[in-house]
C-alpha positions in Angstrom: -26.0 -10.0 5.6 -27.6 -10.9 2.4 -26.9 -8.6 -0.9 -28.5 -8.3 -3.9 -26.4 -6.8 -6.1 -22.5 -5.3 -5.1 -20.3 -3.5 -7.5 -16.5 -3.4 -5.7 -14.3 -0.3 -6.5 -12.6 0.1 -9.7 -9.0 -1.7 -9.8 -7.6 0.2 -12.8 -8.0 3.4 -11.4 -6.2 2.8 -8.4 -3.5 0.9 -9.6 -3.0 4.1 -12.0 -3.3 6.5 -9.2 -0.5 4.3 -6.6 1.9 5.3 -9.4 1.3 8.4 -10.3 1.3 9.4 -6.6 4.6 8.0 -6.2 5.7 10.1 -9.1 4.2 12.7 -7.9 6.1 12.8 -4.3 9.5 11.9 -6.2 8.7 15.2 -8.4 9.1 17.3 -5.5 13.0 18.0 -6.2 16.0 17.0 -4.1 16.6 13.6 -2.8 13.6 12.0 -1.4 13.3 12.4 2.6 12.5 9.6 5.1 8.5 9.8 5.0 8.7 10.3 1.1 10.7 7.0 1.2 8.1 5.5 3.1 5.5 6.6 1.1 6.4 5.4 -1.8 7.5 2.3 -1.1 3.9 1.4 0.7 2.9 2.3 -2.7 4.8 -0.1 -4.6 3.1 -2.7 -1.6 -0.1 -2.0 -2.9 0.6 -2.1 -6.1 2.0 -5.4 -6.0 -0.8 -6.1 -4.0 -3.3 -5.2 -7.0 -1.1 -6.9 -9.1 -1.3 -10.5 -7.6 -5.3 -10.7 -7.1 -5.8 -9.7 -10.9 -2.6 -11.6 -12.6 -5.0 -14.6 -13.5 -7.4 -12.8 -15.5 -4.5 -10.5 -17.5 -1.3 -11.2 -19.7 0.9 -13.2 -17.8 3.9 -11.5 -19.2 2.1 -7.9 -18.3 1.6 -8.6 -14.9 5.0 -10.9 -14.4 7.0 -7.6 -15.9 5.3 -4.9 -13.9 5.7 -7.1 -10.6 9.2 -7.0 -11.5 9.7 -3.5 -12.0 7.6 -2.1 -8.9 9.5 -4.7 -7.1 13.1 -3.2 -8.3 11.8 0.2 -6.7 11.0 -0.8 -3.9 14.4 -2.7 -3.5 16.5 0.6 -4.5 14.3 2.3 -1.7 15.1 -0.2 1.2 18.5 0.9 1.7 17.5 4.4 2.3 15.1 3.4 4.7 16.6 1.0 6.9 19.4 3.2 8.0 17.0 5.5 9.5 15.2 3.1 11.2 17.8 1.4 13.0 18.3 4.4 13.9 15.3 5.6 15.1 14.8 2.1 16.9 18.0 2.9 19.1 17.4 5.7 20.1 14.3 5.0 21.5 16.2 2.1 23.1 18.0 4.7 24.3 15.5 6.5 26.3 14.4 3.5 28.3 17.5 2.3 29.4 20.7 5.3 29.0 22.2 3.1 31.5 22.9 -0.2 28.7 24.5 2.7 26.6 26.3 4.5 28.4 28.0 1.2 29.5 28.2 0.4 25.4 29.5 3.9 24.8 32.8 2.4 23.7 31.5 -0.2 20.6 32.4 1.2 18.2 29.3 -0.8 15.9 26.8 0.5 17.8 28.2 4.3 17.9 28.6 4.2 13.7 24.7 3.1 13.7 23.8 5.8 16.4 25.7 8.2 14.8 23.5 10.7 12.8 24.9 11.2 9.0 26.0 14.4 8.3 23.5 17.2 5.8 24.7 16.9 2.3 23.6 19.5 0.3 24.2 17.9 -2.9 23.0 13.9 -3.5 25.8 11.7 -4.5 26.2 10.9 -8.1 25.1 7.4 -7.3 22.0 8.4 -5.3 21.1 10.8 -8.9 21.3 8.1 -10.9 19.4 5.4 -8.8 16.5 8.1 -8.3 16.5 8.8 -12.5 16.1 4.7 -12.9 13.2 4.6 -10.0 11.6 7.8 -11.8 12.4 6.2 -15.3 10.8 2.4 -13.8 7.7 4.3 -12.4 7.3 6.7 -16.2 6.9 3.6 -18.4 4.9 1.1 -15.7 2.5 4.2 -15.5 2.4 3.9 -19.5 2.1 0.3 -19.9 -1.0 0.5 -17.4 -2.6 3.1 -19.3 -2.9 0.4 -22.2 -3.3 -2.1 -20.3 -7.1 -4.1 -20.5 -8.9 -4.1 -17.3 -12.6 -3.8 -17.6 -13.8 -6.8 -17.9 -12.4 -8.5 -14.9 -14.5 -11.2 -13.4 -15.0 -10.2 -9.6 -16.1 -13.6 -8.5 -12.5 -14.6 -9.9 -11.2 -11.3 -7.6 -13.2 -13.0 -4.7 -11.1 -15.9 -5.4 -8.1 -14.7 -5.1 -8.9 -12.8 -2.4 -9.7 -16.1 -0.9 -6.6 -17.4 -1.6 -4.9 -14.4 0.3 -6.9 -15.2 2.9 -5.5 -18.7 3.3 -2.2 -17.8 2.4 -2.0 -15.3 5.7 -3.5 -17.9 7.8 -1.1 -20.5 6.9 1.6 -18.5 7.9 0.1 -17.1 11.0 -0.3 -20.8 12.1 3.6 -21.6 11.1 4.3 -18.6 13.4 2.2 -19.7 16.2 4.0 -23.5 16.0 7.2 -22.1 15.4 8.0 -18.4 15.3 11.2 -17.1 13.8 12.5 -13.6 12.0 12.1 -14.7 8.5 8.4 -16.3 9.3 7.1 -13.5 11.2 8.5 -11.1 8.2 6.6 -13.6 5.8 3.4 -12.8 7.9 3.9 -9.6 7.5 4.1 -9.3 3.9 1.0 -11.6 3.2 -1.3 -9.9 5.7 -0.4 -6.1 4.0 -1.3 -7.9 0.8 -5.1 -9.0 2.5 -5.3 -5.7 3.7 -4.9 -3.6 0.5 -6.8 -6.2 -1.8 -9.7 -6.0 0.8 -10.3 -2.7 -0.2 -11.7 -3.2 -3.2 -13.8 -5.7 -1.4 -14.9 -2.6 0.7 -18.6 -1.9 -0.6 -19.7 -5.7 0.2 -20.1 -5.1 3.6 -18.0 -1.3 4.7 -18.7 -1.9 8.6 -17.0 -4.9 9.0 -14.7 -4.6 6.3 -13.4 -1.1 7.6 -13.0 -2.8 10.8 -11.7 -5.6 9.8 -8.7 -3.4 7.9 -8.1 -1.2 11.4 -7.4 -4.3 13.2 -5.1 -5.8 10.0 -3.4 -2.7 9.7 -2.7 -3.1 13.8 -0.9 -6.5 13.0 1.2 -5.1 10.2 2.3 -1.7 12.3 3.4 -4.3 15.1 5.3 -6.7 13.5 7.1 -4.2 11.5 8.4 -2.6 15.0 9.1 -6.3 15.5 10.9 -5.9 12.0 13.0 -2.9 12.8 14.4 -4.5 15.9 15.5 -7.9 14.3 17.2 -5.1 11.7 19.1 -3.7 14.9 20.3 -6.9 16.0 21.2 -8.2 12.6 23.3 -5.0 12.2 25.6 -4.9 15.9 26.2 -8.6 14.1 25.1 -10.0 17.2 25.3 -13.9 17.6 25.0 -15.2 21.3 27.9 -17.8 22.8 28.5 -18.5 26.0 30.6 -16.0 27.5 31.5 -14.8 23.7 29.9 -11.4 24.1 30.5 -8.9 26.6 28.0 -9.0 29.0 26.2 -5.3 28.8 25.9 -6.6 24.7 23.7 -9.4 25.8 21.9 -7.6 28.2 20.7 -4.9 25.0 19.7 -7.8 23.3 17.5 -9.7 26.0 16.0 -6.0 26.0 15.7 -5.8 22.3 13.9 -9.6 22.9 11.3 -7.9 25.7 10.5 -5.6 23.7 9.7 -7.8 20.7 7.6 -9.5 23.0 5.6 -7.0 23.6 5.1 -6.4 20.0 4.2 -10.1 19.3 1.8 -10.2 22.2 -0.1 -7.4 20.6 -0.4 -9.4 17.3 -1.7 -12.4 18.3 -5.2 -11.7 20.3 -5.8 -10.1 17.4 -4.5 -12.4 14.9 -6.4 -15.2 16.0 -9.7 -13.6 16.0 -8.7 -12.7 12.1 -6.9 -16.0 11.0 -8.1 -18.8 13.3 -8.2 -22.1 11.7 -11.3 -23.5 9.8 -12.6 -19.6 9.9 -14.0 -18.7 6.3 -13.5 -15.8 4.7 -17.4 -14.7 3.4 -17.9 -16.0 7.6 -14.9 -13.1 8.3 -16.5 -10.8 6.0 -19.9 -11.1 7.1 -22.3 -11.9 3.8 -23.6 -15.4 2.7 -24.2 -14.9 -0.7 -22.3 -13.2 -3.0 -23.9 -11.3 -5.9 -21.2 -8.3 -7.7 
């Protein structure tokens, strides 16, 4: 595909607009529900996202401080979030097999993370003050944004970076391939969200492929975050195999927490390699030649 002249979408703009949406869905009053958590913490992902493919042409403190902060949030966030999930994760467990937990009905770890907390109509004093410092994190990033230079930005440098993504994700899907592990696979994770939300600003070079391109990335990142949530489970029943250490039904779960990670995984590679397969280049991935923006 040969192009004569591309302009890509605006990066201020929506760097702007991920935080004020956030603000926005924090404004709603009351203490922020599970897909409102969510929400806002894939926000903070994209921001940081933005953040990392224009640090080299801005104020290294700028973009160093603002990393920071939308990084803080998002931290504060994953506590709320990961309780529900592990929830959520077992009891789907629990449809497929109520035979495993009816036999685990009596450990007492796994019936505190079944267990559903109780309605509070009031948030905790502690939850208040942790949503003022997000809201409070999110008011003066928005500000320091506003004022921030960012219309002069190079897009060939943007390209670059890009590029750089590029490799980064396919280094790591390789490491994962040779020698996959919890902490790796997370890794892969994090970098290929990051190629998918800085390729859509790359968008108008070539929308076809591109927008395919992010429906199959966005297929690896759902997949190995259901992956994610079921490492989460078995990090939380503290589970740690020995011979003959655990009761048997415990290591049964497990080996089906294990299947079904497989299944995840085996989802994420076909796809994966078609993406991130070695000596692929990116403008190859993307589908032009030459590059005039």
């Amino acid at each position: 595909m040969e192009l004569d002249y591309v302009k890509l979408r605006d990066i201020k703009p929506a760097l702007s607009g991920y935080i004020r949406e956030a603000e926005s869905i924090l404004r709603t009053g009351g203490f922020p529900d599970e897909k409102s958590v969510h929400d806002v913490r894939v926000l903070m992902k994209k921001a940081r996202s933005v953040l990392r493919i224009i640090a080299p042409q801005l104020n290294p403190e700028f973009t160093d401080r603002e990393f920071k902060a939308l990084r803080e949030v998002g931290r504060i966030m994953s506590s709320w979030r990961e309780t529900s999930v592990i929830r959520k994760s077992l009891k789907e467990l629990k449809k497929k097999h109520p035979d495993i937990f009816s036999r685990l009905r009596d450990n007492e770890r796994l019936t505190a993370l079944n267990k559903k907390p109780e309605y509070i109509a009031e948030s905790s004093e502690a939850e208040k003050r942790s949503l003022a410092g997000i809201n409070e994190i999110l008011n003066k990033s928005g500000y320091r944004i506003r004022f921030e230079p960012m219309n002069n930005l190079d897009p060939q440098l943007l390209l670059k970076e890009l590029e750089m993504t590029f490799n980064r994700v396919t280094n790591n899907y390789l490491i994962c391939r040779n020698k996959p592990g919890r902490c790796k696979l997370h890794e892969l994770r994090k970098s290929s969200k990051d190629f998918l939300y800085q390729l859509w600003f790359f968008r108008p070079l070539n929308a076809p492929v591109i927008k395919t391109l992010e429906k199959k990335l966005d297929t690896i990142a759902q997949n190995l975050g259901k992956y994610n949530d079921l490492s989460l489970v078995i990090m939380e029943l503290g589970y740690r195999y020995e011979y003959t250490a655990n009761p048997p039904v415990l290591d049964e779960l497990v080996v089906v927490i294990r299947e079904e990670q497989d299944k995840y995984l085996s989802k994420v590679w076909p796809v994966a390699h078609k993406i991130f397969c070695p000596g692929l280049k990116l403008a190859n991935l993307l589908g032009f030649k030459l590059l005039m923006i």
